[in-house]
Each structure stands twice: as C-alpha cells, then as structure tokens.
N, C-alpha and C positions, 0 to 999 in steps of 0.2 A: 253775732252782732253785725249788725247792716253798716258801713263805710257811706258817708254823705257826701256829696258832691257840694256842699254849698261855698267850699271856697273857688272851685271852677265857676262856678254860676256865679259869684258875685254877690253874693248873699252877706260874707261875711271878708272882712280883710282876711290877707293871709297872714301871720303875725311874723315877727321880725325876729330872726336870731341874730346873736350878738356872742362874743367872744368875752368872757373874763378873765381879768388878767394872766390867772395862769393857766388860762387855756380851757375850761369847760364853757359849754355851750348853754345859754340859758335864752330864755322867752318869757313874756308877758301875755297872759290869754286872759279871757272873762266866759265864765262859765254863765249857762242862760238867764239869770238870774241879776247880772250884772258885779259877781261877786268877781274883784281880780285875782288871779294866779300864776304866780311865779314861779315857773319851775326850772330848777338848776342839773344840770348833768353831773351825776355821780362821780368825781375823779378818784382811783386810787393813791391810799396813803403816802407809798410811795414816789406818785411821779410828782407830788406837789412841788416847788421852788421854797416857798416861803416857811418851811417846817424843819 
C-alpha cells in the first residue's frame, strides 16, 4: 500500500487529536465519501480511573 502525501501538500487538513478524559487519544477523520469517523484509542481494562 502506497502512503499519500496529501496532508504535506495541502490537500487535506491534518486532523486534530485530542485527549479523553481518561487519557486515550481519539480523532475525527472523513473517509472519501464524506462519511465521518471517529476513532478511539484502545485503553487497557486495567489502566482505566472510572472502573
């Protein structure tokens, strides 16, 4: 699979991570189509606070 450059070129923003509360990293992207997608970073069971 070919790696695209179109966030260097400008083509596309580069999307924004952000912090949730207890600490996984998650983003907001839109696939070609215009469909949006949220993807959350997997935390283990374990390190959670709120559990």
């Amino acid at each position: 699979m070919e790696v695209s450059n179109d966030y260097k070129s400008g083509k596309y923003e580069q999307p924004i991570i952000e912090r949730m509360p207890y600490g996984a990293k998650t983003i907001m992207i839109q696939d070609p189509d215009g469909n949006e997608i949220h993807v959350i970073e997997a935390m283990p069971a374990n390190s959670g606070k709120n559990r």
